[in-house]
C-alpha beads as a LAMMPS data file, in Angstrom:
LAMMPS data file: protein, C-alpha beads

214 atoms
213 bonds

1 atom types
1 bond types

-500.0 500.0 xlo xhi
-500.0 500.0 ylo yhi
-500.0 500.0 zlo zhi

Masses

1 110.0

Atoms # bond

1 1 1 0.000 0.000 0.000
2 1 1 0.987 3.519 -1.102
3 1 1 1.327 6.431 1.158
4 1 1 -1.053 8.306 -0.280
5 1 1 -3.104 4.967 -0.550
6 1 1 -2.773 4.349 3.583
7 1 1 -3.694 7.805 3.777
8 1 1 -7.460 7.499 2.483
9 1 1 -7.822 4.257 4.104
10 1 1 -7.489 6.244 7.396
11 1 1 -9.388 9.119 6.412
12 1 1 -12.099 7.167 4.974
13 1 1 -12.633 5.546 8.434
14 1 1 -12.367 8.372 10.118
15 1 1 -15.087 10.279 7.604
16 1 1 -17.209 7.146 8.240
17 1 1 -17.565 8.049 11.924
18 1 1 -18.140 11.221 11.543
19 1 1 -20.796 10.654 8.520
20 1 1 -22.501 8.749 10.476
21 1 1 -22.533 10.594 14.152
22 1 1 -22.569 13.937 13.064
23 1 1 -19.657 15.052 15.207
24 1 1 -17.343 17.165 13.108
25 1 1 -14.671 18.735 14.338
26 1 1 -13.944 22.918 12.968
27 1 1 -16.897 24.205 10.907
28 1 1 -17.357 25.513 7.639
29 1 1 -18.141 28.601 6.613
30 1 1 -18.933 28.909 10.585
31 1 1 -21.551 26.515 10.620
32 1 1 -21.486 22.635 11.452
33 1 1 -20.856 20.496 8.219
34 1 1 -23.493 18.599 7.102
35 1 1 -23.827 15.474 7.520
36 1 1 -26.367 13.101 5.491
37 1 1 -30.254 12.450 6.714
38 1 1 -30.567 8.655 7.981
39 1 1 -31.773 7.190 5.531
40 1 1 -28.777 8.040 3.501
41 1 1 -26.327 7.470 6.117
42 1 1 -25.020 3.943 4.166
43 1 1 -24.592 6.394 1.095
44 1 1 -20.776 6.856 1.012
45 1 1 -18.574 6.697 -2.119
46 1 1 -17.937 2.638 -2.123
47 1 1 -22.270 2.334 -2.163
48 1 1 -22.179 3.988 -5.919
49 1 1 -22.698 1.931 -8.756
50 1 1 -19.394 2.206 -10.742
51 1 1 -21.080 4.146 -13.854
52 1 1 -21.760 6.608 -11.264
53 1 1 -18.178 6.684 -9.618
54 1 1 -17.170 7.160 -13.185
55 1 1 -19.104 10.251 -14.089
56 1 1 -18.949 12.282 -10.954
57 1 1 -15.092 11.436 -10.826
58 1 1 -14.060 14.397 -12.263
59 1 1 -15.671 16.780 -10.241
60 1 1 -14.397 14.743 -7.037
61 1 1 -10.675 15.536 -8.832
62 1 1 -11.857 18.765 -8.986
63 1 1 -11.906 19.282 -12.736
64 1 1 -14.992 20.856 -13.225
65 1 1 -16.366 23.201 -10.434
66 1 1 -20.397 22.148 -11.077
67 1 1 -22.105 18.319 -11.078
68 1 1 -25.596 18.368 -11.769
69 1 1 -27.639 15.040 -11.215
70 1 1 -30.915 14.937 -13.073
71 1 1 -33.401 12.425 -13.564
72 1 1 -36.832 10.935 -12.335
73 1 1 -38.232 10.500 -9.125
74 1 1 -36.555 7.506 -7.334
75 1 1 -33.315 7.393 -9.571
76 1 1 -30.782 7.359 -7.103
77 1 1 -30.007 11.232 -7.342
78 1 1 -29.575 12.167 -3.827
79 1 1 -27.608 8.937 -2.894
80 1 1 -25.096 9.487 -5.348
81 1 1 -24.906 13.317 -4.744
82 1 1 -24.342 12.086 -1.030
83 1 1 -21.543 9.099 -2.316
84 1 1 -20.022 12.122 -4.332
85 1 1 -20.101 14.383 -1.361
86 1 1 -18.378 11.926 0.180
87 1 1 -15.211 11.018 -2.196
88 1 1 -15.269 14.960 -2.214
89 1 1 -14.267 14.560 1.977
90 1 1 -11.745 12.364 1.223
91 1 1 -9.525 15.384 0.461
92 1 1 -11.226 18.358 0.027
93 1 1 -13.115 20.434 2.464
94 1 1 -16.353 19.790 3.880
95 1 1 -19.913 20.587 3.020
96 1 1 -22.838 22.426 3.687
97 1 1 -25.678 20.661 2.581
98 1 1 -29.424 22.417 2.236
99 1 1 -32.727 21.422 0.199
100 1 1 -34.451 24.008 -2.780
101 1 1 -37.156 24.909 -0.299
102 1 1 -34.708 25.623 2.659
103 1 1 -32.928 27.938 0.390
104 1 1 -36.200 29.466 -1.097
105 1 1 -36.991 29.940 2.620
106 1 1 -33.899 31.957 3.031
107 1 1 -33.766 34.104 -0.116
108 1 1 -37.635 35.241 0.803
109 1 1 -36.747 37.022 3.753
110 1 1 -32.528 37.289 3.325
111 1 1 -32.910 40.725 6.433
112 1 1 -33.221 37.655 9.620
113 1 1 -35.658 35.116 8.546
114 1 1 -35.696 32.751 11.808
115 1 1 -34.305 29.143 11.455
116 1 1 -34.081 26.104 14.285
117 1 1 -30.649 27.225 15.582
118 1 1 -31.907 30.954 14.986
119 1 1 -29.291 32.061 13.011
120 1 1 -30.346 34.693 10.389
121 1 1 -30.962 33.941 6.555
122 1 1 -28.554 35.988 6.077
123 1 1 -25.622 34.464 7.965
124 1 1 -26.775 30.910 5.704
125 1 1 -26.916 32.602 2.298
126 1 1 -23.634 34.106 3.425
127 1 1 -22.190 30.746 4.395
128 1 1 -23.684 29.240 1.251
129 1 1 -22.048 31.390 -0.763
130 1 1 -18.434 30.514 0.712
131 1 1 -18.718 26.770 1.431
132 1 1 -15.863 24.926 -0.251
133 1 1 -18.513 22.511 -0.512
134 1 1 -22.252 22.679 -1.386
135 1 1 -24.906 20.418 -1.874
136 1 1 -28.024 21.820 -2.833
137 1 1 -31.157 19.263 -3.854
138 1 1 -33.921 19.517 -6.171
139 1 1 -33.099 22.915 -7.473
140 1 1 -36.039 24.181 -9.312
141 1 1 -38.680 22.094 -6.837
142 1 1 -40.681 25.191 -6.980
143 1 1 -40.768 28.226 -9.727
144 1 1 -39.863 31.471 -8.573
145 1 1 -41.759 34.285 -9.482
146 1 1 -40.755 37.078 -6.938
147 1 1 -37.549 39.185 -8.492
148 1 1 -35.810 39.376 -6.032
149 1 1 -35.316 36.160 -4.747
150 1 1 -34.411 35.229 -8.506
151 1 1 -31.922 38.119 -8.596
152 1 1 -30.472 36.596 -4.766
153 1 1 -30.574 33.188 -6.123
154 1 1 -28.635 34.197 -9.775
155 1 1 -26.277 36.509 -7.430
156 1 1 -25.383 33.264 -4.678
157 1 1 -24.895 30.846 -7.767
158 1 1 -23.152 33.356 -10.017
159 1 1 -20.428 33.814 -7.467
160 1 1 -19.753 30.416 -6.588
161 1 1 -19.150 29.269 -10.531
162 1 1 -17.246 32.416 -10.875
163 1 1 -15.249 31.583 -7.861
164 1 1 -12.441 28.751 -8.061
165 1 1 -12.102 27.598 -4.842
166 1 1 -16.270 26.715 -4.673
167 1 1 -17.692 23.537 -5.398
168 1 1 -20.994 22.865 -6.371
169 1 1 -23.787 19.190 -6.571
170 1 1 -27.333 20.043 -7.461
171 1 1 -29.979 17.162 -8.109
172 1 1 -32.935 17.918 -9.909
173 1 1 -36.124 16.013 -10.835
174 1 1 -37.190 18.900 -13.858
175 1 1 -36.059 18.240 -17.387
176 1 1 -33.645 20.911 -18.256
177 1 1 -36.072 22.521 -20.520
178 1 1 -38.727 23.304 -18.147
179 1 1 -35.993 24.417 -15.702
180 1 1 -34.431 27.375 -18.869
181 1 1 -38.207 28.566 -19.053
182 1 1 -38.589 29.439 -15.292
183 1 1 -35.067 30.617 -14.477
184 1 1 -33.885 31.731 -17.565
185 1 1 -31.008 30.374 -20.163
186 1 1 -27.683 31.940 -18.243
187 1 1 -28.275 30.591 -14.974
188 1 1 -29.255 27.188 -16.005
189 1 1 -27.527 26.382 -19.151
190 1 1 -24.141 28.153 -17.915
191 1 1 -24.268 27.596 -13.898
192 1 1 -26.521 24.836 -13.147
193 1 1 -25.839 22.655 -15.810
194 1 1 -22.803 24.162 -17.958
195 1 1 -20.024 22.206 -15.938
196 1 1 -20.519 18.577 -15.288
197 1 1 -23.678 17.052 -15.978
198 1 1 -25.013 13.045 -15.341
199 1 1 -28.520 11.777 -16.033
200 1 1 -29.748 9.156 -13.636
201 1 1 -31.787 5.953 -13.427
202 1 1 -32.013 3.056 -10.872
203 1 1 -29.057 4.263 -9.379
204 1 1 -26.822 4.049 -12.741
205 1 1 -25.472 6.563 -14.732
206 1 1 -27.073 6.827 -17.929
207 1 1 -25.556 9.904 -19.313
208 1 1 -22.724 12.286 -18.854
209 1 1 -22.594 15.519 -20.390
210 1 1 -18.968 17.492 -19.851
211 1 1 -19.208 21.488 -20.636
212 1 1 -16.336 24.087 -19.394
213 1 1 -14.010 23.292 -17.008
214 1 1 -14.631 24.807 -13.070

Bonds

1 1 1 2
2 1 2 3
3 1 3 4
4 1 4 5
5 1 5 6
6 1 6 7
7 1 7 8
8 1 8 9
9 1 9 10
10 1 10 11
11 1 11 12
12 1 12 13
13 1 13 14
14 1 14 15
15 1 15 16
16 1 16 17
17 1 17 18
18 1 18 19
19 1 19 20
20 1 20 21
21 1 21 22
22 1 22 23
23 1 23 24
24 1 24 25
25 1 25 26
26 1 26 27
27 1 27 28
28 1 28 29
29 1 29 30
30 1 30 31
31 1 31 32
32 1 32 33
33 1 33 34
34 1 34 35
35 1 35 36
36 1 36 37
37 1 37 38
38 1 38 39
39 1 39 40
40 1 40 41
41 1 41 42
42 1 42 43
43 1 43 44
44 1 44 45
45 1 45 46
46 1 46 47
47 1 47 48
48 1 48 49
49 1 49 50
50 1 50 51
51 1 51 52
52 1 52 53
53 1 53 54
54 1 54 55
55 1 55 56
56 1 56 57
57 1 57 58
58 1 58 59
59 1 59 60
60 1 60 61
61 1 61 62
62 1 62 63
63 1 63 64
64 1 64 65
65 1 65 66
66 1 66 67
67 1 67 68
68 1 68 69
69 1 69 70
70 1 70 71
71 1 71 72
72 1 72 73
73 1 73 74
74 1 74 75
75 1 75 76
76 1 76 77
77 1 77 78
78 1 78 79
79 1 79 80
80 1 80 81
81 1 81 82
82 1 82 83
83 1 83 84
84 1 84 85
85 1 85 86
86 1 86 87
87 1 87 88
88 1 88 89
89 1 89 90
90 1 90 91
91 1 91 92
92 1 92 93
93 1 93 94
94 1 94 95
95 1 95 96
96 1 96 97
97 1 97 98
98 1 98 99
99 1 99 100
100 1 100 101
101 1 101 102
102 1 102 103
103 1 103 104
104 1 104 105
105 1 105 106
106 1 106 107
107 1 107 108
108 1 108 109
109 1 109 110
110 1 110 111
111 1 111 112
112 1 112 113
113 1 113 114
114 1 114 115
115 1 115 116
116 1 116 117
117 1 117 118
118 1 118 119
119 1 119 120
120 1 120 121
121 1 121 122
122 1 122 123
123 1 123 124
124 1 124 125
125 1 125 126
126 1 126 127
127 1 127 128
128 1 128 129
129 1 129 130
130 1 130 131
131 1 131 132
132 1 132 133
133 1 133 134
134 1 134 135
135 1 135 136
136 1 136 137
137 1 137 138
138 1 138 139
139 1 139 140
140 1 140 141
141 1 141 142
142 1 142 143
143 1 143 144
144 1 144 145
145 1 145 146
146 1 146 147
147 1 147 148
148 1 148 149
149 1 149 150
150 1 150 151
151 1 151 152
152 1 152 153
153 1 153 154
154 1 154 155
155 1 155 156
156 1 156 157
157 1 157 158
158 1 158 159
159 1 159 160
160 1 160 161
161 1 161 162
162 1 162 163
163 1 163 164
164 1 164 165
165 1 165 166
166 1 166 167
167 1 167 168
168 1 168 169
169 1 169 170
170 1 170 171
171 1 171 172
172 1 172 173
173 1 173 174
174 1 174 175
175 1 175 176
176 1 176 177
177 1 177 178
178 1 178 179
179 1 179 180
180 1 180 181
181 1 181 182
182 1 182 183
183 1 183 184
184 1 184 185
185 1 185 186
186 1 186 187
187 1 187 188
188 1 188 189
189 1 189 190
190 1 190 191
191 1 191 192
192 1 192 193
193 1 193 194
194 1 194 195
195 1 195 196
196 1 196 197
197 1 197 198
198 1 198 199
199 1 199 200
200 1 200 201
201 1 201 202
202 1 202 203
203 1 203 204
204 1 204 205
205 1 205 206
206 1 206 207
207 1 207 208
208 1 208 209
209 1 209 210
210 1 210 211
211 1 211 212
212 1 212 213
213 1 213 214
């Protein structure tokens, strides 16, 4: 066994406590990383299918700066954004993880919205924007049709692609199409989807579109 080999056997045990307690140790962005919900607790990077571990490899080697996992209802989309998050661990930093209608949540009222830990929507847009790391699933759950949260949501998205050292997994359950219509051409085409992108189904990789380079 390599060094480097022995190396991410040890971390990888180490990330598998922690993955599966919750107990990080430092922060990011000053907020606890995330860690996955329970039912996805089993979803590390050994659990993907290998189509999968191909496709999202690149973004794990930090080659492209965007992975965008599409598909139906039920393909597997959140476990392998989870696996991914995962091999990410292994060497990068760690992650902030939120869901579309946590975020919309936040961008309604971005002046101290209330959350559980009663931190203001502000400090978590803030610490959204400068994750190393960020997981955010089903974008596009729900259309937006107040301006300004599309202008806070194009603003938070537009600089982390634009930003080198941010790394970005969305899932989504909209065909692309439908997703251009409601939020408009650049942000989808060029930020959402204009990186790394891998259609799912029963957990496999079924497609693997590569745009610019992160």
């Amino acid at each position: 066994m390599t060094d480097e080999e022995a190396f991410l056997d040890k971390r990888t045990q180490q990330l598998k406590t922690q993955w599966l307690t919750g107990t990080w140790s430092g922060s990011c962005s000053g907020f606890s990383p995330s860690s996955p919900p329970k039912r996805f607790s089993k979803a590390d990077w050994d659990s993907l299918d290998p189509s999968v571990k191909n496709a999202v490899l690149p973004f794990v080697k930090r080659d492209f700066n965007t992975l965008m996992l599409s598909g139906p209802t039920r393909a597997g989309k959140t476990h392998a954004a989870w696996g991914t998050v995962f091999g990410c661990l292994l060497r990068t930093e760690k992650c902030l993880a939120v869901d579309w209608a946590t975020l919309y949540q936040y961008l309604f009222n971005a002046t101290g919205f209330p959350s559980e830990d009663q931190r203001s929507a502000g400090e978590h847009l803030r610490a959204y924007r400068n994750a190393g790391l960020l997981f955010l699933d089903e974008f596009g759950l729900s259309a937006i049709t107040n301006p300004q949260i599309s202008n806070g949501l194009f603003k938070l998205l537009n600089d982390r692609y634009n930003d080198p050292e941010c790394f970005t997994i969305f899932t989504t359950s909209k065909p692309k199409e439908l997703l251009v219509q409601e939020f408009g051409a650049p942000l989808v085409d060029t930020r959402v989807f204009g990186s790394l992108s891998v259609m799912m189904n029963k957990h496999k990789a079924v497609e693997v579109k590569r745009g610019v380079n992160g």
